[in-house]
C-alpha positions in Angstrom: 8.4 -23.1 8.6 8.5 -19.6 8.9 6.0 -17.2 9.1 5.6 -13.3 8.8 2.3 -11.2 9.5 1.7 -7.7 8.8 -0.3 -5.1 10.4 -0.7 -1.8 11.0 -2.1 -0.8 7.2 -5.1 1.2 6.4 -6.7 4.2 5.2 -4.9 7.6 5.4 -5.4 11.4 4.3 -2.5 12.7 2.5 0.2 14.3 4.8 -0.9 11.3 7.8 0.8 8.8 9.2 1.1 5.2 9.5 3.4 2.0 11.3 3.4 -1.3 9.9 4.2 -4.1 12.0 6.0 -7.4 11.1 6.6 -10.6 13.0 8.4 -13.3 12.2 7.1 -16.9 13.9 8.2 -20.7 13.4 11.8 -22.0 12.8 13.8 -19.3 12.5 17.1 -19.0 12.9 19.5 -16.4 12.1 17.2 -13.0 10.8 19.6 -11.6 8.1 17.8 -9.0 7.2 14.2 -8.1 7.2 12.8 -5.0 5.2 9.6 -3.4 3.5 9.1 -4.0 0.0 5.6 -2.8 -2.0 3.4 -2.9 -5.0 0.8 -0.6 -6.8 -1.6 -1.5 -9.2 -0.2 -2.6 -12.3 3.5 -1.8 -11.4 6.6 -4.3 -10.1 7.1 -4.9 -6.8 9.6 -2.6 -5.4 11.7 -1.8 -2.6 11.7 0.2 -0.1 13.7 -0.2 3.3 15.6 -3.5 4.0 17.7 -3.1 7.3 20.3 -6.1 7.5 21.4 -7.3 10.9 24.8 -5.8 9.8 25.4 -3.5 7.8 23.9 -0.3 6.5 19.7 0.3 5.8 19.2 1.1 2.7 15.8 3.0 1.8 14.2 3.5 -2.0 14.7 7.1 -2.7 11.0 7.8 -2.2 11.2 6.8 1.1 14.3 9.0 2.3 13.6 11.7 4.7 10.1 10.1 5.0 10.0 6.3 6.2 12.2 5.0 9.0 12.6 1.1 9.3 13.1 -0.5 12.8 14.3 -4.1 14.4 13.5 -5.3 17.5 15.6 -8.5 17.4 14.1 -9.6 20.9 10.9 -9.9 19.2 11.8 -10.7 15.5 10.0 -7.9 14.4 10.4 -5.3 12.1 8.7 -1.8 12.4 8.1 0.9 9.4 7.4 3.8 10.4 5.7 6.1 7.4 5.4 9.8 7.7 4.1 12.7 5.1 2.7 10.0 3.1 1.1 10.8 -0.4 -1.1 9.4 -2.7 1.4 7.5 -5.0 2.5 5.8 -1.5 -0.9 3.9 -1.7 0.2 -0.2 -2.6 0.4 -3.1 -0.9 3.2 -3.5 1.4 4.9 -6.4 2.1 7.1 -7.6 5.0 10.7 -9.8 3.9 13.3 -11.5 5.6 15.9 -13.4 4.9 16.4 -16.4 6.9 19.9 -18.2 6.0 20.2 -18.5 2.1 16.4 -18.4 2.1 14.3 -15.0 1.3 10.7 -14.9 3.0 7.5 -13.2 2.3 4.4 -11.5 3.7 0.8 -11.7 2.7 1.0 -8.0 2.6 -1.4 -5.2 4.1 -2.9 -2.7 2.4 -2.0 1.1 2.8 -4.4 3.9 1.1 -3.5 7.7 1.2 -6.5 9.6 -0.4 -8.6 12.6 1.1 
């Protein structure tokens, strides 16, 4: 069973900055991927970094220029790094990775950016 727990979400002003944490546990094998996805209020879950373990990262276009997603293999964890955050940034964040043929989920952890 495998298991991935966020942190690093919270409360921000507008303009701040924030890391999220994820780390995989349990009986994992290969990582083929792990990446960032979140959801507002009312809207789809969405995308937005997923950084294969080959291959090129591919970021949402709201997060170019902004977010930066990290690996640290030795530690099956995954990093996103969120800077000049805004208000329509503010969802729950979820942590994926894709284990084999199998896709895995996050509880999420909540990120705010009000003033």
């Amino acid at each position: 069973q495998v298991q991935l727990v966020e942190s690093g979400g919270g409360l921000v002003q507008p303009g701040g900055s924030l890391r999220l944490s994820c780390a995989a546990s349990g009986s994992i094998g290969a990582i083929n991927a792990m990446g960032w996805y979140r959801q507002a209020p009312g809207k789809q879950r969405e995308l937005v970094a997923l950084m294969p373990s080959g291959g090129r990262t591919n970021y949402a276009d709201s997060a170019k220029g902004r977010f930066t997603i990290s690996r640290d293999n030795a530690k099956n964890t995954a990093y996103l790094q969120m800077n000049s955050l805004k208000p329509e940034d503010t969802a729950v964040y979820y942590c994926y990775a894709r284990i084999g043929n199998l896709g895995y989920w996050g509880r999420g952890t909540q990120v705010t950016v009000s003033s």
